[in-house]
Short mmCIF file of the C-alpha atoms (twelve columns), coordinates in Angstrom:
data_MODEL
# 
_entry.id   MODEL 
# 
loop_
_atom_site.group_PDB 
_atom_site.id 
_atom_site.type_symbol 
_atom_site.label_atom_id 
_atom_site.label_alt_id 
_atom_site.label_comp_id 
_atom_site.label_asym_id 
_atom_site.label_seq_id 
_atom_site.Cartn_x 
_atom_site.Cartn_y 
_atom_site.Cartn_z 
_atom_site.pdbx_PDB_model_num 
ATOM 1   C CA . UNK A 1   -1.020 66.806 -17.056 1 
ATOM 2   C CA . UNK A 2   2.262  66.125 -15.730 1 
ATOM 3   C CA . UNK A 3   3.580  63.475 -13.375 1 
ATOM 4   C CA . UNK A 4   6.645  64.097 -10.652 1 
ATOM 5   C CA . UNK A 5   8.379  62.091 -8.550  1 
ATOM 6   C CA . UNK A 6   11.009 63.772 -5.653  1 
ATOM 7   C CA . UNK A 7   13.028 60.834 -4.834  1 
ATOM 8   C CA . UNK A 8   16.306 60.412 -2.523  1 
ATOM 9   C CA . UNK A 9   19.009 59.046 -4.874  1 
ATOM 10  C CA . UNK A 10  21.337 56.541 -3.404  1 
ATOM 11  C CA . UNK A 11  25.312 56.762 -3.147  1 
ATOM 12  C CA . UNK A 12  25.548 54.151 -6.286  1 
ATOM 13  C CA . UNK A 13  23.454 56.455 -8.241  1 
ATOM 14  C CA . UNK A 14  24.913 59.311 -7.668  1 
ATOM 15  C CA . UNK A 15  28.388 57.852 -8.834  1 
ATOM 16  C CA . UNK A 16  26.189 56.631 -11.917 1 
ATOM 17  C CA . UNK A 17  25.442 60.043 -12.690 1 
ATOM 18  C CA . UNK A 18  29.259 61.881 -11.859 1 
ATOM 19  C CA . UNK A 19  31.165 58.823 -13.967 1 
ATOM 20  C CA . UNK A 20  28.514 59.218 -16.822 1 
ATOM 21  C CA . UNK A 21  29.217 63.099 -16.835 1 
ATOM 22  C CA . UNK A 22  32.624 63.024 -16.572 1 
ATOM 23  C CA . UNK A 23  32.317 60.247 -19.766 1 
ATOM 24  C CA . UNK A 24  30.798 62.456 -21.994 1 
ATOM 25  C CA . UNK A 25  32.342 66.280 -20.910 1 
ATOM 26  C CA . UNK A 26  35.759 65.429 -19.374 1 
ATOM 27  C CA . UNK A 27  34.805 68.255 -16.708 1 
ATOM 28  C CA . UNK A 28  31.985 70.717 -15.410 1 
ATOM 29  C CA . UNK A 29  34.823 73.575 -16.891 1 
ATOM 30  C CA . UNK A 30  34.430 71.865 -19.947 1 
ATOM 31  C CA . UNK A 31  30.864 71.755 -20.118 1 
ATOM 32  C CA . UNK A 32  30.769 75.467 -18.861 1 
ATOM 33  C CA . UNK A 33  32.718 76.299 -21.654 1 
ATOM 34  C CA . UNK A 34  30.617 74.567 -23.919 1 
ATOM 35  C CA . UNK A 35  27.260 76.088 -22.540 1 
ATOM 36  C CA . UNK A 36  28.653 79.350 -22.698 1 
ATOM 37  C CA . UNK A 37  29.140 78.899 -26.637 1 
ATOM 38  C CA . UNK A 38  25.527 76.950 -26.952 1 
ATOM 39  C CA . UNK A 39  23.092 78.611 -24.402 1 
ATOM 40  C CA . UNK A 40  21.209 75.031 -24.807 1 
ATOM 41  C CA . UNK A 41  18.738 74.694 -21.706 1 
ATOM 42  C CA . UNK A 42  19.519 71.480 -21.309 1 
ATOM 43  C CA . UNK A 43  22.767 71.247 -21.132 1 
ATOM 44  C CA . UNK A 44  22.496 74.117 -18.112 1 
ATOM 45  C CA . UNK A 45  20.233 71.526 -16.670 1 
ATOM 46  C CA . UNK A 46  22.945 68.542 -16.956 1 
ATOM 47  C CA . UNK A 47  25.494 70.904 -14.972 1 
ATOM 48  C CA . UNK A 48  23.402 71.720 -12.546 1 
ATOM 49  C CA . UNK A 49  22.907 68.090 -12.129 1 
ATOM 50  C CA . UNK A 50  26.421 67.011 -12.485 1 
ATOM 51  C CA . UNK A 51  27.722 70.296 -9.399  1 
ATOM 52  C CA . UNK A 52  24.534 68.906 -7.133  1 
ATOM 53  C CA . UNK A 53  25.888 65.546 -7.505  1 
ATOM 54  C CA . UNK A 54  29.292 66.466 -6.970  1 
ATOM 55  C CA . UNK A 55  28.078 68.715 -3.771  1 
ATOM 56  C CA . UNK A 56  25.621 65.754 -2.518  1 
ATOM 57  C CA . UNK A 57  29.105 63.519 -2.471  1 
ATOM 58  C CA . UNK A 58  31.260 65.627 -1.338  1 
ATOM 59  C CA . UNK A 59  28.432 65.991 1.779   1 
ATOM 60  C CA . UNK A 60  28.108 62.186 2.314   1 
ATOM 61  C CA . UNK A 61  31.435 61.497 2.604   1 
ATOM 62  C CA . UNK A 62  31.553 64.540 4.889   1 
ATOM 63  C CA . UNK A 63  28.512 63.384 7.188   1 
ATOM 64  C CA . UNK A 64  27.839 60.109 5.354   1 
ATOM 65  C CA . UNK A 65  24.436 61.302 5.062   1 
ATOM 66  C CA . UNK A 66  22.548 60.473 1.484   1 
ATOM 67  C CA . UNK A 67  20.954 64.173 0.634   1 
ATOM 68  C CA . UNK A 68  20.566 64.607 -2.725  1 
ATOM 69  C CA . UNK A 69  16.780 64.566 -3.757  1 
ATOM 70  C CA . UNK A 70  16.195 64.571 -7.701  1 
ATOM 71  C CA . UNK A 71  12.763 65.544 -9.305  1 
ATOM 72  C CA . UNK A 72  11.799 63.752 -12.399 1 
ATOM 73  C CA . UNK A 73  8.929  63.052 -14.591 1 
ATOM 74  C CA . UNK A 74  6.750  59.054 -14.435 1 
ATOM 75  C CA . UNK A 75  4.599  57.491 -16.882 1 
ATOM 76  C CA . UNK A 76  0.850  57.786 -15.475 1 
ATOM 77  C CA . UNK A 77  0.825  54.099 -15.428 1 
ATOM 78  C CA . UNK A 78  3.547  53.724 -12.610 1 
ATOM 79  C CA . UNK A 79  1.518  56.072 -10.224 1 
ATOM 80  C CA . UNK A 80  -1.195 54.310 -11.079 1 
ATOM 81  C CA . UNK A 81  0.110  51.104 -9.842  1 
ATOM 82  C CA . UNK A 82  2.280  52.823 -7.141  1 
ATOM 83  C CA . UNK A 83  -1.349 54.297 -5.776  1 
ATOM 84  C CA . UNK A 84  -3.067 50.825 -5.538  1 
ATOM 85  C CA . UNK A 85  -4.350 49.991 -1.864  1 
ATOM 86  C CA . UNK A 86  -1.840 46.939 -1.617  1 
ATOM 87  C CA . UNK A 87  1.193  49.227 -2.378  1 
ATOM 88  C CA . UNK A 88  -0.287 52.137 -0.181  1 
ATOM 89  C CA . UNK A 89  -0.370 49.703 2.881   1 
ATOM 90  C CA . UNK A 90  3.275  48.380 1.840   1 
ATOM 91  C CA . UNK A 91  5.054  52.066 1.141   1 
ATOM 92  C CA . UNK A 92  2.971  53.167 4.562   1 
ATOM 93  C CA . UNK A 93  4.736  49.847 6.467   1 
ATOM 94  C CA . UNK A 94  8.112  50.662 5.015   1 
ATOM 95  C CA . UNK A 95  8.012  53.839 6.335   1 
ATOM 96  C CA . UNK A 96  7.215  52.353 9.692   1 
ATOM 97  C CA . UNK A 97  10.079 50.246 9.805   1 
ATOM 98  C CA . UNK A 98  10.326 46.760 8.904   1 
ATOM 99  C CA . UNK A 99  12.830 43.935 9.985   1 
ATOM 100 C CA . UNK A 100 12.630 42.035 6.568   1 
ATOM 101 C CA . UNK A 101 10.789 41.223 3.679   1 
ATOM 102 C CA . UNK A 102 8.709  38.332 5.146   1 
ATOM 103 C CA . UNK A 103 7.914  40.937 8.621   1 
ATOM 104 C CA . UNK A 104 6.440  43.128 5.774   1 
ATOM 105 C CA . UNK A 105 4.383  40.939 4.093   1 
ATOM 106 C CA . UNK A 106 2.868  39.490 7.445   1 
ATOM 107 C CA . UNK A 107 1.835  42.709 8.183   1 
ATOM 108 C CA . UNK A 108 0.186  43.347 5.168   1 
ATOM 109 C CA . UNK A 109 -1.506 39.914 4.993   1 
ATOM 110 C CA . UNK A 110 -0.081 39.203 1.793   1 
ATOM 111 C CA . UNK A 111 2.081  36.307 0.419   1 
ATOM 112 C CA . UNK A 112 5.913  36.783 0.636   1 
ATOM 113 C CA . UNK A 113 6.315  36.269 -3.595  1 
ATOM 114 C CA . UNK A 114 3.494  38.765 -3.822  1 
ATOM 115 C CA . UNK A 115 5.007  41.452 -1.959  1 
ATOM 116 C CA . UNK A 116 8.346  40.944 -3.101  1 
ATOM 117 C CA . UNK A 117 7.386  41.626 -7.060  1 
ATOM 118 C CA . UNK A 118 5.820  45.272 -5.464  1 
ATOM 119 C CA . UNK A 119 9.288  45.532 -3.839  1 
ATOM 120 C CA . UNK A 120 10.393 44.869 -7.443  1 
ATOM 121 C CA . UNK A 121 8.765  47.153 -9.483  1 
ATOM 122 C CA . UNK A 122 9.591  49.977 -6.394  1 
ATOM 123 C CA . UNK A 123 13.267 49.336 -6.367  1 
ATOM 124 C CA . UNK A 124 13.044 49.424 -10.639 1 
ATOM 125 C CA . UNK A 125 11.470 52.472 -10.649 1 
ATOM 126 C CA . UNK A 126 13.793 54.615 -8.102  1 
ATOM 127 C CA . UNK A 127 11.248 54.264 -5.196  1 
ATOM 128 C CA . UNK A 128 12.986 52.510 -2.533  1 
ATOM 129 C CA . UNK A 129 16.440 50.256 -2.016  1 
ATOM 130 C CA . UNK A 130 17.713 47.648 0.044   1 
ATOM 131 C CA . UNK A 131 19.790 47.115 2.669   1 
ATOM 132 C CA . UNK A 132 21.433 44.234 3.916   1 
ATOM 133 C CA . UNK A 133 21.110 43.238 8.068   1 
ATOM 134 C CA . UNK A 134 22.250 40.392 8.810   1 
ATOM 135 C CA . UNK A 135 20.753 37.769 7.071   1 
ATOM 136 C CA . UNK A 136 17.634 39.631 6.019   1 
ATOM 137 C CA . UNK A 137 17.081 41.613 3.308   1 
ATOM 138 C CA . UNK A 138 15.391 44.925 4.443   1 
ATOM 139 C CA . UNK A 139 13.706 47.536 1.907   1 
ATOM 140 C CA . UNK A 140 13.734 51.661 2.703   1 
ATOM 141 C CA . UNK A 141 11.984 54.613 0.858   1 
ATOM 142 C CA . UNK A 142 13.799 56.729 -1.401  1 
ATOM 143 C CA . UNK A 143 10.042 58.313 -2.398  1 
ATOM 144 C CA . UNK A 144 9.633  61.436 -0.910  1 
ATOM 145 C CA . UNK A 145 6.754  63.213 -2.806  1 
ATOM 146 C CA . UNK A 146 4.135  62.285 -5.465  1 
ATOM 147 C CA . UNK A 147 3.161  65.485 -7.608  1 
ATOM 148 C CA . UNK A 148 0.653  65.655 -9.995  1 
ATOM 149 C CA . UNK A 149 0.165  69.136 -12.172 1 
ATOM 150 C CA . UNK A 150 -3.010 69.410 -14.203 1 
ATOM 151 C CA . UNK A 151 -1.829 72.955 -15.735 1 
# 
């Protein structure tokens, strides 16, 4: 069985992932060059990652629009938690819209501490980010889809 996440990246992690590239092949030439002598799977896969970055960038600061969607594998244990009623209700509110953290946690009947470590564990995990309004402190999904493949 394997576990998937398709999650929007944010602008910070998308430089994370260009500046880490560009740190260990110089260039997508140079790593061309260097699959072309290999063949090595994954390497292919880290260019393709590094150009859709690069193209997901160059879009943002075009429309200023965050596109770029990555797929990756989870540990069983974080869907687990992420599929718990009390995060259901709070990834379901998010998507609603919320104000700020202590809105949220009002609507969910839950304590503002209590919430906020699920807001942790989402924002370590890739799930969702923060923005800043104001003086509040307002989480958004970057989650888009959950897959689970039993083949």
């Amino acid at each position: 069985m394997r576990i998937r996440v398709r999650r929007r990246i944010t602008i910070e992690e998308l430089w994370k992932i260009i500046n880490e590239y560009e740190y260990s092949f110089g260039t997508p030439d140079r790593l061309r060059r260097e699959l072309l002598v290999s063949q090595d799977e994954k390497l292919k896969g880290k260019l393709d990652e590094w150009i859709n970055a690069l193209n997901a960038l160059r879009e943002y600061e075009e429309d200023g629009e965050e596109n770029f969607i990555k797929e990756e594998e989870v540990d069983p244990a974080v869907v687990r938690r992420l599929l718990t009623d009390n995060m259901v209700k709070l990834l379901k509110e998010i998507e609603n819209g919320v104000a700020s953290i202590s809105e949220l946690a009002r609507k969910v009947r839950r304590s503002v501490p209590n919430v906020y470590s699920d807001l942790q564990f989402l924002y370590r995990n890739g799930f969702l980010g923060f923005q800043k309004r104001g003086k509040h402190v307002v989480p958004y999904l970057l989650l888009e889809e959950v897959i689970i493949d039993f083949r």
